[in-house]
ZANU-651041 format. One record per residue (C-alpha): x, y, z. Coordinates in nm, 4 decimals. Last residue first. Layout:
<gupas>
GUPA X Y Z
GUPA X Y Z
...
</gupas>
This chain:
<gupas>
GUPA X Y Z
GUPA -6.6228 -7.6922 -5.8008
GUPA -6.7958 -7.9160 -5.5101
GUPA -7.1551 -7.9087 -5.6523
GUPA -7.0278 -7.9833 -6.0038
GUPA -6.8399 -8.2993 -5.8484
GUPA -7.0886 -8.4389 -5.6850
GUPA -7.3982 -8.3591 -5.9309
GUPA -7.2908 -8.5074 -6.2596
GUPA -6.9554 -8.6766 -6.2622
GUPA -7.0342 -8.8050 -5.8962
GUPA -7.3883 -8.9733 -6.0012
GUPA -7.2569 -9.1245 -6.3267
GUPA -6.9697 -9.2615 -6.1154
GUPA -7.2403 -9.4484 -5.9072
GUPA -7.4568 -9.5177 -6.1694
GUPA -7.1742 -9.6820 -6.3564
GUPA -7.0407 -9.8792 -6.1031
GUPA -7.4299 -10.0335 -5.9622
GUPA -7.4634 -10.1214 -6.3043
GUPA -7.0860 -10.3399 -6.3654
GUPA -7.1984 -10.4698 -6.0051
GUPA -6.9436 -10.5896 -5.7653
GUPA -6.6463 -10.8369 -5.7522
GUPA -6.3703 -10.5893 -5.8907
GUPA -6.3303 -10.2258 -5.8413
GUPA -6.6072 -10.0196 -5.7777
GUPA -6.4789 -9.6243 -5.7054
GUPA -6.1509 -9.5256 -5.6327
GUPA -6.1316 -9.1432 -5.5633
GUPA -5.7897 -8.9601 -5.5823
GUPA -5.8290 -8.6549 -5.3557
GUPA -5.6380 -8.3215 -5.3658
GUPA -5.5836 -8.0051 -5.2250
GUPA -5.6451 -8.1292 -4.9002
GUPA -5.6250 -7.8416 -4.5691
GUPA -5.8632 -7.9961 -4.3133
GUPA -6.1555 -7.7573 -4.4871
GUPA -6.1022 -8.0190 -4.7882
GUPA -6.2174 -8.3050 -4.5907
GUPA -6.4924 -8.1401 -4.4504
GUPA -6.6288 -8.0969 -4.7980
GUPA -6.5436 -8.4106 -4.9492
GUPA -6.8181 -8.5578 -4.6541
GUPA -7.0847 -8.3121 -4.7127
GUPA -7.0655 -8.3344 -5.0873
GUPA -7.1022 -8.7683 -5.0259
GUPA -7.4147 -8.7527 -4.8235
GUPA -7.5452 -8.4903 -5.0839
GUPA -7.4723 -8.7447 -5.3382
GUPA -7.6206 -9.0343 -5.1439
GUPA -7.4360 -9.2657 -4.9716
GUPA -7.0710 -9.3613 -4.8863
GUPA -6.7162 -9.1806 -4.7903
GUPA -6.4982 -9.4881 -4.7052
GUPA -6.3223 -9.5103 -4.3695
GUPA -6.6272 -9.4090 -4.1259
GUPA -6.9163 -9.5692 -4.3685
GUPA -6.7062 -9.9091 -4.4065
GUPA -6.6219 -9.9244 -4.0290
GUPA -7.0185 -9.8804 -3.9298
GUPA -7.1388 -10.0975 -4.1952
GUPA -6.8823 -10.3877 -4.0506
GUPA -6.5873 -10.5240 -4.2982
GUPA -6.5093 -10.8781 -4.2387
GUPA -6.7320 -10.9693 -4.5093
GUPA -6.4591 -10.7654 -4.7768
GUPA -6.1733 -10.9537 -4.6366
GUPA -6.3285 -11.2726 -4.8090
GUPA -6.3344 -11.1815 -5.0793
GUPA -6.6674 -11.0396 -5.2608
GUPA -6.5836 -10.7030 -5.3263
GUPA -6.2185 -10.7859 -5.5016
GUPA -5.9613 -10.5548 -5.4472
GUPA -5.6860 -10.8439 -5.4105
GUPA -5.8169 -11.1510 -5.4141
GUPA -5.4951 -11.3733 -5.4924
GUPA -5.3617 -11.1394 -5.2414
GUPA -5.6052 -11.3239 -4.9614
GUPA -5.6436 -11.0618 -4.6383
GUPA -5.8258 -11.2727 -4.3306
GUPA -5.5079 -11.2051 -4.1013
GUPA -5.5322 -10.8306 -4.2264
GUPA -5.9213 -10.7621 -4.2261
GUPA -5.9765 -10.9417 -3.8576
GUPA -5.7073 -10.6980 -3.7443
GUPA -5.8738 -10.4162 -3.9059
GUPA -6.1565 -10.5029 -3.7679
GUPA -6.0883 -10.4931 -3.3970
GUPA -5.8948 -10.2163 -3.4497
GUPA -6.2151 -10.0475 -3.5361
GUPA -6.4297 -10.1816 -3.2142
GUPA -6.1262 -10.0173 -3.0340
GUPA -6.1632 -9.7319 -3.1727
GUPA -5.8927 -9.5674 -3.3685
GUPA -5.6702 -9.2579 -3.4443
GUPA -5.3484 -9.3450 -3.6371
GUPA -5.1719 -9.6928 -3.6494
GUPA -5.3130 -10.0077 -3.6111
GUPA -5.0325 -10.2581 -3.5146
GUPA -5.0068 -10.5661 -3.6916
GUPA -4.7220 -10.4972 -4.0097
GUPA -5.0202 -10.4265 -4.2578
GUPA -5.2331 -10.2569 -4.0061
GUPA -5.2971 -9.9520 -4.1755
GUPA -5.2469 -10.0700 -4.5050
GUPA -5.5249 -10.2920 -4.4676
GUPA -5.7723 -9.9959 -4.4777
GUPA -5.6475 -9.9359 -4.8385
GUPA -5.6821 -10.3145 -4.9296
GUPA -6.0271 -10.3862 -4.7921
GUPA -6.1710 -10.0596 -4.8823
GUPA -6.1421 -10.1074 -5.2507
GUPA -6.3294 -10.4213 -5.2653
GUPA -6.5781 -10.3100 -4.9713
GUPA -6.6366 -9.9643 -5.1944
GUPA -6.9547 -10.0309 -5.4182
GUPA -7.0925 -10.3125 -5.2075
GUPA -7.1651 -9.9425 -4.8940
GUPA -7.3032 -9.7741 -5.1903
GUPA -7.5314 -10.0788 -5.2471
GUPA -7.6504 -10.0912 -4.8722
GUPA -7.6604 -9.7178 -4.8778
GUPA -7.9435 -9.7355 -5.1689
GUPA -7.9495 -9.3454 -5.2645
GUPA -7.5869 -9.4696 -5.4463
GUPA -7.2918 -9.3286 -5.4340
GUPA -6.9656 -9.5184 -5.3328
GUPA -6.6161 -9.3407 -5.2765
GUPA -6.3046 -9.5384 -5.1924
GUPA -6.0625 -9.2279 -5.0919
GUPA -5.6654 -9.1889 -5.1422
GUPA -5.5552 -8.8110 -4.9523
GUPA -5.3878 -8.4975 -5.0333
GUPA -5.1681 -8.2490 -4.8571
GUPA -4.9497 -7.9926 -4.9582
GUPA -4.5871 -7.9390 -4.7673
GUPA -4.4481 -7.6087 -4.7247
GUPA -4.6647 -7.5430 -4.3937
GUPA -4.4165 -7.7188 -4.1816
GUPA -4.1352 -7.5119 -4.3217
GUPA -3.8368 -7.7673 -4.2952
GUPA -3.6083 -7.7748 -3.9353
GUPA -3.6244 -8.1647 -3.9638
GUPA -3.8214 -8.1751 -3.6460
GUPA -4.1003 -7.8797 -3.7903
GUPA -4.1200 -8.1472 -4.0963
GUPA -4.1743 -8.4151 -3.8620
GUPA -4.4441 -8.2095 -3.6841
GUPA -4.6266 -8.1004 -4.0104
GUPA -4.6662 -8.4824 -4.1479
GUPA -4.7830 -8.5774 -3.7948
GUPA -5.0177 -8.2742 -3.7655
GUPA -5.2018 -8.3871 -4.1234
GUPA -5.1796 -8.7410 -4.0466
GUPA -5.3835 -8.7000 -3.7592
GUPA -5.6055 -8.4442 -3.9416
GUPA -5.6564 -8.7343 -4.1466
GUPA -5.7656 -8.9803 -3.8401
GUPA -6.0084 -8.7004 -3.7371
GUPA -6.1904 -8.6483 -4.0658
GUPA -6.2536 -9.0108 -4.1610
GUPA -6.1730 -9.0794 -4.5317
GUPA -5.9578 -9.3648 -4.5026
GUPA -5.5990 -9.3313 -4.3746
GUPA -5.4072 -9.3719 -4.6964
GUPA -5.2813 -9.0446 -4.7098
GUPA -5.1293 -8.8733 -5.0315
GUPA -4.8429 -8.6537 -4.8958
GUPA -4.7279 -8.3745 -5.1220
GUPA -4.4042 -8.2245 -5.2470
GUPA -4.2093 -8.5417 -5.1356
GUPA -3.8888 -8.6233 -4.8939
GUPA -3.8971 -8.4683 -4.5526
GUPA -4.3222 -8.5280 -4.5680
GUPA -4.3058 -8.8275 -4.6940
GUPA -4.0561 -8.9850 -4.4592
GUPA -4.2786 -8.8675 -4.1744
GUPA -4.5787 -9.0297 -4.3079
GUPA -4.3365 -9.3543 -4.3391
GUPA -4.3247 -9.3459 -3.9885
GUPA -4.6568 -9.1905 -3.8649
GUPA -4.7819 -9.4601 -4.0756
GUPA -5.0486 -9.4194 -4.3489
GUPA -4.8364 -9.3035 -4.6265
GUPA -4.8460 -9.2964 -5.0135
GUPA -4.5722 -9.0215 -5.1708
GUPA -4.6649 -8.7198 -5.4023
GUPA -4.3671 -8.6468 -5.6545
GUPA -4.4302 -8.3174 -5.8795
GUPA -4.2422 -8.3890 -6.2063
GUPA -3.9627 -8.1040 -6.2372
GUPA -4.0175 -7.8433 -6.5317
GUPA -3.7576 -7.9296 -6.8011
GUPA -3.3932 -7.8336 -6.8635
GUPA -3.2322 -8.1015 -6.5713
GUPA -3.4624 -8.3864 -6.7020
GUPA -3.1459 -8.3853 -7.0397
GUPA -2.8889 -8.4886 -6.8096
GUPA -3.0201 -8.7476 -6.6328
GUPA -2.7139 -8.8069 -6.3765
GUPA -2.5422 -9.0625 -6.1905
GUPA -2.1864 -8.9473 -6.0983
GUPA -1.8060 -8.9209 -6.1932
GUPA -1.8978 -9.0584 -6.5854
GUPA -1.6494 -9.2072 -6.7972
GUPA -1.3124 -9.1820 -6.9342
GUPA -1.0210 -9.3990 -7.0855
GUPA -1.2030 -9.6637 -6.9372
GUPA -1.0310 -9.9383 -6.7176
GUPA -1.3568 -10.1967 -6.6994
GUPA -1.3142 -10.2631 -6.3535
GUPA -1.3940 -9.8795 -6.2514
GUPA -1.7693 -9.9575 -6.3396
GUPA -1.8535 -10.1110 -6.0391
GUPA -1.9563 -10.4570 -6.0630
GUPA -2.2699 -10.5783 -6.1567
GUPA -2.4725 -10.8190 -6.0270
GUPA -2.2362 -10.9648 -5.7294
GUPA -2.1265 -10.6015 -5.7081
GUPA -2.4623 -10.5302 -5.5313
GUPA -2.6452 -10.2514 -5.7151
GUPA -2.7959 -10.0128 -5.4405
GUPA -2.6738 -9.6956 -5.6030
GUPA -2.5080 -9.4323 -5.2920
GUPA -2.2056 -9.4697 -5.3943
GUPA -2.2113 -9.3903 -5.7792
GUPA -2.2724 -9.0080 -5.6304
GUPA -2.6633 -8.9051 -5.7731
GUPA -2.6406 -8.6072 -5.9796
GUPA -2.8577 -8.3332 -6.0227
GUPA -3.1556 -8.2768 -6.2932
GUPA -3.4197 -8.1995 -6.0305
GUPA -3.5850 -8.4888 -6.1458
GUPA -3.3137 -8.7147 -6.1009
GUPA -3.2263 -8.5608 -5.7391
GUPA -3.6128 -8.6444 -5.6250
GUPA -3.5743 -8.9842 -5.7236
GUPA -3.2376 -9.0294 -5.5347
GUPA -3.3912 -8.8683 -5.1776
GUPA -3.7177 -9.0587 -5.2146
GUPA -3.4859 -9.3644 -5.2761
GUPA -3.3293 -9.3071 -4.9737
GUPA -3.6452 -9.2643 -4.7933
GUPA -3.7997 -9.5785 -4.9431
GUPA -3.5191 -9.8143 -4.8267
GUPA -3.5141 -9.6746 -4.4729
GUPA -3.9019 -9.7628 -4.4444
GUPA -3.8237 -10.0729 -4.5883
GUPA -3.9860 -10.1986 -4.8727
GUPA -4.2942 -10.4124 -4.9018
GUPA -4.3388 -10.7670 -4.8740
GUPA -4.1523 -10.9505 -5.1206
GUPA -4.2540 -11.3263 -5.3032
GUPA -4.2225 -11.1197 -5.6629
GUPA -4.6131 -11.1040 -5.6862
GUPA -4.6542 -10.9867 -5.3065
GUPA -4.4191 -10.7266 -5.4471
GUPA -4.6207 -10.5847 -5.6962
GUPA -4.9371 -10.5870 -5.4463
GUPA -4.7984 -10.3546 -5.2434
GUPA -4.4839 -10.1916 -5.2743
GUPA -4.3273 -9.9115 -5.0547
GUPA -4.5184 -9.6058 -5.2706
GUPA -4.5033 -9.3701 -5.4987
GUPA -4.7227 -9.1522 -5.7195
GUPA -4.5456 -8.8983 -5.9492
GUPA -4.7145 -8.6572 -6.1204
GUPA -4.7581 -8.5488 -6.4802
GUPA -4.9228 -8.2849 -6.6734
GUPA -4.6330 -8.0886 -6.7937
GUPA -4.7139 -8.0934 -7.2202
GUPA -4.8415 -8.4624 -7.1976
GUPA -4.5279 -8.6239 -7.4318
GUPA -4.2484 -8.4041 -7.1695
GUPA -4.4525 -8.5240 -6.8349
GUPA -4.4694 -8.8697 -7.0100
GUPA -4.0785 -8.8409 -7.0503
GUPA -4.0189 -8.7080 -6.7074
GUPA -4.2379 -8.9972 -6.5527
GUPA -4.0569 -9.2549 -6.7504
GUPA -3.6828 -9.0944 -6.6903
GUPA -3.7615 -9.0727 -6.3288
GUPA -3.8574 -9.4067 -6.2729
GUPA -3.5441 -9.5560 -6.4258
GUPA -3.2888 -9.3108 -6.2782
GUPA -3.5068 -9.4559 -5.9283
GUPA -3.4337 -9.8052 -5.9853
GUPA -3.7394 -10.0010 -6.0753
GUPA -3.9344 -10.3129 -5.9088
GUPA -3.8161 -10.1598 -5.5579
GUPA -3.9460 -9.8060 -5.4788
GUPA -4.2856 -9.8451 -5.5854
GUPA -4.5378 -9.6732 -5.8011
GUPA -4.8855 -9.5871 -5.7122
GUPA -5.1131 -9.4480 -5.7997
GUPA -4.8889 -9.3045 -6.0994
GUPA -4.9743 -8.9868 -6.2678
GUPA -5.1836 -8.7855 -6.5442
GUPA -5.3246 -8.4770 -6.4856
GUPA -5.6328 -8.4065 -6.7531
GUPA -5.5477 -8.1000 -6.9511
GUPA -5.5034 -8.2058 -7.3102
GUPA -5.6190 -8.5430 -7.3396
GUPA -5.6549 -8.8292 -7.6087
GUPA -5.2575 -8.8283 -7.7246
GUPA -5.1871 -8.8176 -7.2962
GUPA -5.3519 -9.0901 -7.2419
GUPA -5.1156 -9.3268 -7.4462
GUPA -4.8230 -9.1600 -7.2144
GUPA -5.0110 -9.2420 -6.9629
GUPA -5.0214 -9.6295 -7.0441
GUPA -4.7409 -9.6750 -7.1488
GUPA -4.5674 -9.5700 -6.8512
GUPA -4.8111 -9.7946 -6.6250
GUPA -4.7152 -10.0790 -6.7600
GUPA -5.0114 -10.3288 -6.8249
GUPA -5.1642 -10.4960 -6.4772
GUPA -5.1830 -10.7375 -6.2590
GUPA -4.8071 -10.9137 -6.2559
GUPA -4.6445 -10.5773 -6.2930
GUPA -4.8283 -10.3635 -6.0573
GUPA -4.8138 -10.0166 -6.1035
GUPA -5.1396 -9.8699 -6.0600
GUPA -5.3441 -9.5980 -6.3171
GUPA -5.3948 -9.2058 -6.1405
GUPA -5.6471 -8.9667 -6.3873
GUPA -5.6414 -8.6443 -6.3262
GUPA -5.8682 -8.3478 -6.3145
GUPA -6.1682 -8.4985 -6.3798
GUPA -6.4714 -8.3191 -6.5437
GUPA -6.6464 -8.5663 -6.7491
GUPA -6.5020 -8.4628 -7.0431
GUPA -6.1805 -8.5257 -6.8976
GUPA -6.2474 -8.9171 -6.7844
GUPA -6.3651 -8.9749 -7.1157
GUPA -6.0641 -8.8472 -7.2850
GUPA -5.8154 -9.0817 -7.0105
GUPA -6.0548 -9.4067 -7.0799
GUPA -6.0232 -9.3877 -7.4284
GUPA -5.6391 -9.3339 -7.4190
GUPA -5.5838 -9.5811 -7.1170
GUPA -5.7458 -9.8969 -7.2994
GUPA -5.4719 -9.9937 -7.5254
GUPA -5.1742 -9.9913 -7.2941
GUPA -5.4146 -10.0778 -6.9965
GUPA -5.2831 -9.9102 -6.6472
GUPA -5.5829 -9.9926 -6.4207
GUPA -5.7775 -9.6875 -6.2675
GUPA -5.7457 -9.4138 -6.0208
GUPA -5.9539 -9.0788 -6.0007
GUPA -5.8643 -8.7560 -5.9374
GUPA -6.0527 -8.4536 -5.8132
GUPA -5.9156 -8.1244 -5.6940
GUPA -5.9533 -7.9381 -5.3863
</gupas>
């Protein structure tokens, strides 16, 4: 299994952030997409990739809305061309940079087509002018303009003679989980880090695959964890509330829980989605984060001390992961408490899992 971790996309700050991140024995290094929170993500890789030379570089997550997908794959394919073949591709239906444009996220349908498109880019093949969601009220089609010649189809020519970007899609819904699997080389759960809700979305992913007559062990798996260690489990438990709050919420989102869970679970991921603020979005000390119970926060989030925290990667990777991208303290908790808990996993819970 290998180890990622996620951070903001800062033009400036990626590069020193990205060479720190591989001495310390990272594989990758995921930074968000959110236009109205953070730098562009593009930039920022690519600037990590002049201060690294093996670290993985990706998106966690991209969306299927705020770009076409020509667009996204040109970026990706350009900082998987600048890094030497390190990138991936992290997508999504929209979170937090479409709460910022008024939108909630896509639709399911809407994300599987552009799956389809992205995955055509990268391959180098063409995408028929038909399928583009462009209304003609923006721009009309192209035949108007009586062109002694032009292209018969959507393609980026020069993606076709490189190695094709790896796309991993974000699902927590048997729905879009489905989607993923059809559509993506790997599905990246959101489910929280509880071993029976991931073998959940393990056998869901595999199911819709056997459905669509695909190879239901040709898919890899991998999984978005908020990890906290600390010997104190109280501050371990601060460490991941921010985190928690938004990757739990997913979940529930459109008001049904979906995958394995209690009832005294459901119970709080309800309370978490009508109590969820976007203005405080990740923050430890929203209020989302009090509606979060000890008991929910150590099932979804993997907290405690570092042999706590082995034990708990470990059964995750005997499900069949190949890959986890950890987010640690995000905002509203403390800058000490941060560092000693990613101190702790750079030097005994990730050496111990290797």
């Amino acid at each position: 299994m290998k180890f990622w971790i996620t951070g903001v996309a800062s033009p400036r700050g990626s590069a020193r952030t990205a060479a720190r991140i591989e001495e310390a024995g990272w594989d990758g290094f995921l930074v968000v997409d959110s236009q109205n929170l953070s730098g562009d993500p593009y930039v920022a890789l690519a600037m990590a990739a002049t201060t690294t030379s093996v670290l993985g570089l990706g998106t966690g997550v991209t969306n299927c809305v705020t770009r076409h997908a020509a667009a996204t794959a040109c970026a990706i394919a350009s900082v998987d061309r600048v890094s030497g073949g390190r990138a991936v591709l992290g997508i999504g239906r929209g979170d937090s940079a479409l709460a910022h444009l008024g939108r909630a996220p896509a639709k399911p349908a809407v994300f599987a087509r552009y799956l389809r498109q992205l995955q055509a880019y990268l391959r180098g093949e063409a995408v028929p002018f038909e399928e583009i969601d462009i209304p003609p009220g923006v721009a009309p089609p192209l035949a108007g303009l009586e062109l002694a010649d032009a292209p018969p189809a959507s393609r980026i020519d020069w993606i076709g003679a490189g190695r094709k970007v790896e796309v991993e899609a974000a699902a927590s819904g048997p729905t879009v989980i489905a989607i993923a699997a059809r559509h993506a080389d790997r599905v990246m759960f959101a489910l929280g880090a509880d071993e029976e809700r991931i073998a959940w979305g393990i056998e869901t992913a595999r199911e819709a695959r056997r459905k669509a007559g695909l190879d239901p062990d040709g898919m890899r798996f991998g999984a978005y964890l908020n990890v906290g260690c600390n010997p104190d489990i109280e501050v371990a438990r601060s460490l991941v509330k921010g985190g928690l709050t938004t990757f739990a919420r997913f979940s529930v989102m459109h008001g049904k829980a979906s995958g394995p869970v209690s009832e005294t679970d459901r119970a709080v991921l309800h309370d978490l989605r009508h109590a969820y603020d976007m203005k405080a979005h990740t923050r430890g000390d929203s209020a989302q984060a009090a509606v979060l119970t000890p008991d929910f926060i150590d099932r979804f989030a993997v907290t405690g001390t570092p042999e706590q925290c082995i034990s708990r990667l470990k059964g995750l990777a005997a499900l069949g992961l190949d890959r986890v991208a950890i987010t640690g303290a995000l905002r509203g908790v403390s800058e000490t408490d941060a560092a000693t808990s990613r101190r702790l996993l750079e030097t005994e819970v990730l050496p111990a899992l290797r």
